[in-house]
MDTraj code that builds the backbone (N, CA, C; nanometers):
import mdtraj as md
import numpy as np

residues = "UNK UNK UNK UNK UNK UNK UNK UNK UNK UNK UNK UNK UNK UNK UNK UNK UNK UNK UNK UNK UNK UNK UNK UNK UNK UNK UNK UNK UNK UNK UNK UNK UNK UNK UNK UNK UNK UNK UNK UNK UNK UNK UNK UNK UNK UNK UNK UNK UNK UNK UNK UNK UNK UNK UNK UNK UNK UNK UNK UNK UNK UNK UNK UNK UNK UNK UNK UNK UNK UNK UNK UNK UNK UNK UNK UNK UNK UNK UNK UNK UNK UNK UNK UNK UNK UNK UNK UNK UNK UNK UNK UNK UNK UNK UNK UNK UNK UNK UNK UNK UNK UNK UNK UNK UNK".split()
xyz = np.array([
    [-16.7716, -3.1298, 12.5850],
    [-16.7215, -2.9958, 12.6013],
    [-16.6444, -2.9871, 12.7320],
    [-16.5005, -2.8881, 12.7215],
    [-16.4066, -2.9261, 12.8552],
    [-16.4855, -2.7574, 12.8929],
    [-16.5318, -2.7567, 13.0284],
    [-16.5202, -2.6298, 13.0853],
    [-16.4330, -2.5959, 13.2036],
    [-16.3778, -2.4745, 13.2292],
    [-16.3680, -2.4774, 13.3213],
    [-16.4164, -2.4985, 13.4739],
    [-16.3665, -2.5097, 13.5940],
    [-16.4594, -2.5821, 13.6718],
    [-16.5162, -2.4097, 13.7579],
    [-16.5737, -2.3114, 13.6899],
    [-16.5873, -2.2009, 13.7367],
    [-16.7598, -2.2157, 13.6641],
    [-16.8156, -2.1954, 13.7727],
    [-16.9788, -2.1274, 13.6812],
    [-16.9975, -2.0043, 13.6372],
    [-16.9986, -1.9750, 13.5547],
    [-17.0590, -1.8418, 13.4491],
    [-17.1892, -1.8024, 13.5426],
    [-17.2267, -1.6628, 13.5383],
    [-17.3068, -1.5790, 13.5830],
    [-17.3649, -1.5104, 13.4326],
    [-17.5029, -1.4996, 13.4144],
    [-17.5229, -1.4317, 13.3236],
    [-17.4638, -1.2711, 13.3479],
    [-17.4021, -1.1834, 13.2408],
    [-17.3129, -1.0690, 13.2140],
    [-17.1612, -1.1295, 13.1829],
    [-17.0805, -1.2317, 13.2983],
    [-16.9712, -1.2656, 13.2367],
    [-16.9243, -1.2686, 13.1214],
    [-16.8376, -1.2366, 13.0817],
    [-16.7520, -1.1980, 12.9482],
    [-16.6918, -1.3085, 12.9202],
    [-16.7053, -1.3533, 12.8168],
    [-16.6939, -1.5761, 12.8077],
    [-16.6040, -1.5578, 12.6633],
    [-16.4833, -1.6497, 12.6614],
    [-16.4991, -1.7315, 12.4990],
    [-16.5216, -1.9101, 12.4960],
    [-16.5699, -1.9040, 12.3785],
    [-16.5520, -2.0138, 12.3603],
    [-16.4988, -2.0740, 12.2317],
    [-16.4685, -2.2244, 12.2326],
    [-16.3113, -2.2479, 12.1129],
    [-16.4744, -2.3449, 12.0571],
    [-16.5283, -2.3214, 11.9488],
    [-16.5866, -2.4279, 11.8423],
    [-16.4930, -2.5779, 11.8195],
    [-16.5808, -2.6830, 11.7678],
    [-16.5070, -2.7496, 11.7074],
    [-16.4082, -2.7547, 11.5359],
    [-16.5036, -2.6555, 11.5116],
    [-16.4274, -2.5752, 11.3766],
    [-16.3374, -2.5230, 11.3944],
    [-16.2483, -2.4713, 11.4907],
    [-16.1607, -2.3966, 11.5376],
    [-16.1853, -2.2844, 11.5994],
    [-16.2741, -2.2224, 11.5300],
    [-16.3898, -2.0740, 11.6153],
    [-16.3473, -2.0294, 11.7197],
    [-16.2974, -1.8933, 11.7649],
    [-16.2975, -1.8473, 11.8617],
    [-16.3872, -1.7474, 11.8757],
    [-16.5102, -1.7784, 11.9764],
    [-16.5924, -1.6712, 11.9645],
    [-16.6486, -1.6147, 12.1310],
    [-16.6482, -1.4918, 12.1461],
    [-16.6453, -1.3978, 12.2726],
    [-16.7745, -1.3533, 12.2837],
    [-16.8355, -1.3556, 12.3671],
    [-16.9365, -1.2730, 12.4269],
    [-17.0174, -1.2662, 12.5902],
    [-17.1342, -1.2066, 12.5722],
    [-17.1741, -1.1971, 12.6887],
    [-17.2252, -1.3337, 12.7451],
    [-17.2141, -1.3669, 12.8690],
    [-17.2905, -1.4947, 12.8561],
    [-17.4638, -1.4570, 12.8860],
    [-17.5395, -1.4964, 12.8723],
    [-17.6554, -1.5753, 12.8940],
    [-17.7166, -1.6447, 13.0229],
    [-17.6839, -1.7775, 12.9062],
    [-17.7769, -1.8766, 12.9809],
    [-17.7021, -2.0377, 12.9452],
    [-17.6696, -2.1247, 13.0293],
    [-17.6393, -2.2510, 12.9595],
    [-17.7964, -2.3808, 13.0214],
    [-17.8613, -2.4054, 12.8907],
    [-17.9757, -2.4857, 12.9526],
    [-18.0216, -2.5511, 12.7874],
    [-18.0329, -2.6907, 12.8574],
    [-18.0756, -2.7945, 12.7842],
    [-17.9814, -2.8229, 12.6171],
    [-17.8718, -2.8223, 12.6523],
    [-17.7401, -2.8541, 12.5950],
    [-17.6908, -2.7835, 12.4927],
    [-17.7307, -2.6202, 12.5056],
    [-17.7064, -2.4591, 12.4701],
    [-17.6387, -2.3689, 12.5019],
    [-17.5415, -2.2755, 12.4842],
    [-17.5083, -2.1795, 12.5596],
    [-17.5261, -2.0285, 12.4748],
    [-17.6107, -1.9825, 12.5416],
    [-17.6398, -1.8129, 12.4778],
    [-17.5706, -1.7178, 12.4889],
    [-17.4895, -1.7003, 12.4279],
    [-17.4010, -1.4927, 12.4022],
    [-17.5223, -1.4413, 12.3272],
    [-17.4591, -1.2941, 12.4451],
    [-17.4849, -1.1866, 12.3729],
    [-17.3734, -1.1338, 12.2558],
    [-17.4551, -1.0962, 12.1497],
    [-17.3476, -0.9791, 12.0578],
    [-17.2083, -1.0610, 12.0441],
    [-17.2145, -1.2058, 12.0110],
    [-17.0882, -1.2960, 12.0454],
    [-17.0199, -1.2172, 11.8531],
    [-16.8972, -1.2083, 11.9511],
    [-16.7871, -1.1708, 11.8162],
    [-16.7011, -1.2411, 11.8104],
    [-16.5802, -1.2575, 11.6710],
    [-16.5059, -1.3730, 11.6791],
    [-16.3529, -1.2235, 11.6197],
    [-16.2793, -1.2877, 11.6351],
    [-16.1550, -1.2720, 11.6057],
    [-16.1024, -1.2128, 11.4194],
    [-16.1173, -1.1126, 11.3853],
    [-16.0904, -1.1367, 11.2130],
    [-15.9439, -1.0600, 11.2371],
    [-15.8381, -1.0890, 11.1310],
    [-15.7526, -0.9589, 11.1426],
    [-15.7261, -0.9034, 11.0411],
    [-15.7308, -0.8002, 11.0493],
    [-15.7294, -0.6735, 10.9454],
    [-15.6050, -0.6006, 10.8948],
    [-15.5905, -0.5070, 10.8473],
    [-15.4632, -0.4487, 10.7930],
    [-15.3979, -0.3501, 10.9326],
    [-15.4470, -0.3623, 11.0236],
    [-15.3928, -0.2491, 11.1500],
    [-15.4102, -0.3890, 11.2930],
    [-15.4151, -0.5208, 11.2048],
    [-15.3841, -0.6104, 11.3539],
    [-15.5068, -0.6802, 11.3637],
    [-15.5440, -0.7180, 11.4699],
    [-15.6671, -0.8047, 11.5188],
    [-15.7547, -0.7301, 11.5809],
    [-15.8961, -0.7656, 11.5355],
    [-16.0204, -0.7041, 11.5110],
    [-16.1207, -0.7631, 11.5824],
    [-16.1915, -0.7068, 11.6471],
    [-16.3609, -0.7997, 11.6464],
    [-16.4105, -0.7810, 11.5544],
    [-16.5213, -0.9300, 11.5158],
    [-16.6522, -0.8663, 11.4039],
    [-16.7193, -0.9590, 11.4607],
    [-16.8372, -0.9351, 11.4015],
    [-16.9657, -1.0292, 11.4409],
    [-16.9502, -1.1806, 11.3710],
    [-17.0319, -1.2346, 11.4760],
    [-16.9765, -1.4086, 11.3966],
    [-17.1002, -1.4278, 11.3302],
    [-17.2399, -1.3413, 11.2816],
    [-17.3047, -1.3973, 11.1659],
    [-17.3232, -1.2060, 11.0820],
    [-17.2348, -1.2044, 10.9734],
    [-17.2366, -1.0841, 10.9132],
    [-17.3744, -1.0231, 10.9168],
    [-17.4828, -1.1461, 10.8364],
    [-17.6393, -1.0660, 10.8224],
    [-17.7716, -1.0445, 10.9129],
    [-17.6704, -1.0655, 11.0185],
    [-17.7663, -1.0852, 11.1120],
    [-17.7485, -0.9843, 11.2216],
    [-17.8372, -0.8977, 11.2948],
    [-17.8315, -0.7837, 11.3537],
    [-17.6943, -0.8116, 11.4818],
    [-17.5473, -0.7539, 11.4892],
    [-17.4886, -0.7645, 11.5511],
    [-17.5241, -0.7849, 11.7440],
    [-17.6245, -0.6908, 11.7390],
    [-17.6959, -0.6953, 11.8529],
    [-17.7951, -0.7886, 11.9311],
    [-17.7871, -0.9039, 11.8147],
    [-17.8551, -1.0228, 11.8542],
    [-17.8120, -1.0863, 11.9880],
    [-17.8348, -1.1820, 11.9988],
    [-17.8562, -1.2747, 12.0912],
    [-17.8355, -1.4542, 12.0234],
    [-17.7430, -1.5159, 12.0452],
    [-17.7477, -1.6506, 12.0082],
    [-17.7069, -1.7634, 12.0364],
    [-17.7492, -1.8474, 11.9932],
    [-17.7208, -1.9715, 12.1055],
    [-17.6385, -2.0979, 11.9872],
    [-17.5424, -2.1557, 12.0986],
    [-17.4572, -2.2412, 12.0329],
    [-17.4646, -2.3597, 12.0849],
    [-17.4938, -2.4958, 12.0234],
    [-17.4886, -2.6339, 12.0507],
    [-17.4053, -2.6545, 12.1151],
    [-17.3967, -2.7105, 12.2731],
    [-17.3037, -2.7544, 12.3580],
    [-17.1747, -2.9030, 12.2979],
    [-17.2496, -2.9404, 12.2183],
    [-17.1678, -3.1060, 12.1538],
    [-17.0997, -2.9781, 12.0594],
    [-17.1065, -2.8538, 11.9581],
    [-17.0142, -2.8011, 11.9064],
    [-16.8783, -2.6962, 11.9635],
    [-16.8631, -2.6792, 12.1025],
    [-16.8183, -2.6900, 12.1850],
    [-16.7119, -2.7080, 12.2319],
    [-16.5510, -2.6918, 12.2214],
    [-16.4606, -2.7744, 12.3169],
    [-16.4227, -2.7133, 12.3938],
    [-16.3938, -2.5943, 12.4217],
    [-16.3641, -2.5285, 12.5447],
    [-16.4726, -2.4059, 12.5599],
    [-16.5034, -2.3626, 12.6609],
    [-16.5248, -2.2473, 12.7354],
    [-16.4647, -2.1701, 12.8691],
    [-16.4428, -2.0607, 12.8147],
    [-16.3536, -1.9902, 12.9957],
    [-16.3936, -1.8271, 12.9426],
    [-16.3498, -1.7844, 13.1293],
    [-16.3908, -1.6379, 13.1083],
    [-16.2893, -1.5921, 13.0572],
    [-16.3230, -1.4688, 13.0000],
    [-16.2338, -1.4112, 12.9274],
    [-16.1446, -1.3349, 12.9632],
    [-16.0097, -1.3009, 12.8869],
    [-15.8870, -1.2022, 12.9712],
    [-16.0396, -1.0771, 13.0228],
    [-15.9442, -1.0033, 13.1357],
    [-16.0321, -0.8895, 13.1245],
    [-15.9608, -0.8118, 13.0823],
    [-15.8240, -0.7678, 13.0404],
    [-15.8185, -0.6695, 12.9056],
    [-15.8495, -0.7043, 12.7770],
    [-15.8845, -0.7470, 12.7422],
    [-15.9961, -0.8573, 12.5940],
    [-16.1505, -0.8005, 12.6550],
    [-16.1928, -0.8155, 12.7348],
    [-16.3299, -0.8294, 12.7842],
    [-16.3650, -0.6556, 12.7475],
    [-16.2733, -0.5942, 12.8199],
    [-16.2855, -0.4403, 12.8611],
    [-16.3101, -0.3789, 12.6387],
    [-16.2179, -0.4687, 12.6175],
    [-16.2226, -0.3845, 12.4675],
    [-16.3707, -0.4406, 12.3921],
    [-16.4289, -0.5976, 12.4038],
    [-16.5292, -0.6332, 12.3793],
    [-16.6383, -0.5418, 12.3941],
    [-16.6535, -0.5123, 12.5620],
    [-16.7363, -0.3821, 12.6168],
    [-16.7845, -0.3075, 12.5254],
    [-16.6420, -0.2140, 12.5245],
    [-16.6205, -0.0926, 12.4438],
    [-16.6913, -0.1053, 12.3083],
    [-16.6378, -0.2285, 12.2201],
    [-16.6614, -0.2313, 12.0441],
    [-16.8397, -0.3112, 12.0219],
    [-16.8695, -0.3421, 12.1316],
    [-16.9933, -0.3930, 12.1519],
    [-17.1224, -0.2814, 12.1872],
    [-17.0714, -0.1831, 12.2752],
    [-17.1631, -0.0882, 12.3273],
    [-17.0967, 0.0268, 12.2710],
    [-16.9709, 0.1232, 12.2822],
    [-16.9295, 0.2192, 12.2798],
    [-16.8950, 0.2687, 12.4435],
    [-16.9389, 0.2064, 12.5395],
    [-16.8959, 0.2353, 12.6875],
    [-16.7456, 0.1870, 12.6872],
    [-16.6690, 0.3114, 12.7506],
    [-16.5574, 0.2676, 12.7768],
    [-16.5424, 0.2005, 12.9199],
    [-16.5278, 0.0915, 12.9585],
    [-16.5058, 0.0354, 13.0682],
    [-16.4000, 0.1828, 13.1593],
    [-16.4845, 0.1659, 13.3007],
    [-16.3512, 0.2294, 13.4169],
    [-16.2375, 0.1172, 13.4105],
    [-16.1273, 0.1789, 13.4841],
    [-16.0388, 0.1281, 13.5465],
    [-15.9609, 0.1924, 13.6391],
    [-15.9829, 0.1155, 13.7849],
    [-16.0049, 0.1599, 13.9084],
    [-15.8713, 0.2527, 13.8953],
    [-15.9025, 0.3776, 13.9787],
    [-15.7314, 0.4587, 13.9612],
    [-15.7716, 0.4825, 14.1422],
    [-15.6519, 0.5916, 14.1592],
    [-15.6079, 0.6187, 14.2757],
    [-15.6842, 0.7729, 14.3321],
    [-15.7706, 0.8265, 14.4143],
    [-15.7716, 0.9523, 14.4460],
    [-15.6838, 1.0542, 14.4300],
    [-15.6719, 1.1537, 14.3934],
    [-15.6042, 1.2621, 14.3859],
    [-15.5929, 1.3633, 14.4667],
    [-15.5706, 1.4120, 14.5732],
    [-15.5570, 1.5198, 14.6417],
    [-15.4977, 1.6454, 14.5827],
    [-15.5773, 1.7453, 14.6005],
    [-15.5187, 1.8440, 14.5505],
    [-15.4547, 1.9692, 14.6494],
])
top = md.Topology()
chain = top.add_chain()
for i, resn in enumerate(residues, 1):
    res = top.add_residue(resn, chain, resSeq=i)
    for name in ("N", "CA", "C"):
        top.add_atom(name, md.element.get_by_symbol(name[0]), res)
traj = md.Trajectory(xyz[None], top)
């Protein structure tokens, strides 16, 4: 597996590229004993209005927690943070801030 040479913090907003082709996003975890755990990891579908998140196991509670074989694996990096910010959002319903300017009135 190529990673970047950056360590993940559990909360970081991660994808990672499968050897299937898989692109799949989520929270990170934990990487231990040749695993890496997302939260609520979603993958890429696209739909009739563009590109979508959905969950990467349909029957299984979106809100899970799961862990992926490091040998299935070829890349990992953090994620854009305008990608991340919408993950947030379609994951929780929190709309991420974004820092603005004071206003004087």
């Amino acid at each position: 597996m190529l990673f970047n040479k950056q360590k993940f913090t559990a909360g970081d907003i991660v994808t990672i590229k499968l050897i299937s082709g898989d692109e799949i996003m989520g929270k990170f975890i934990e990487d231990a004993m040749g695993s890496i755990t997302l939260d609520r990891p979603v993958m890429l579908a696209m739909t009739q209005k563009g590109p979508a998140m959905a969950p990467v196991l349909v029957t299984v509670n979106p809100d899970s927690k799961l862990t992926f074989n490091t040998q299935a694996i070829t890349v990992m990096a953090e994620s854009d943070a305008e990608i991340g910010k919408q993950y947030v959002y379609q994951t929780t319903g929190i709309q991420p801030v974004t820092a603005g300017s004071i206003i004087k009135g």
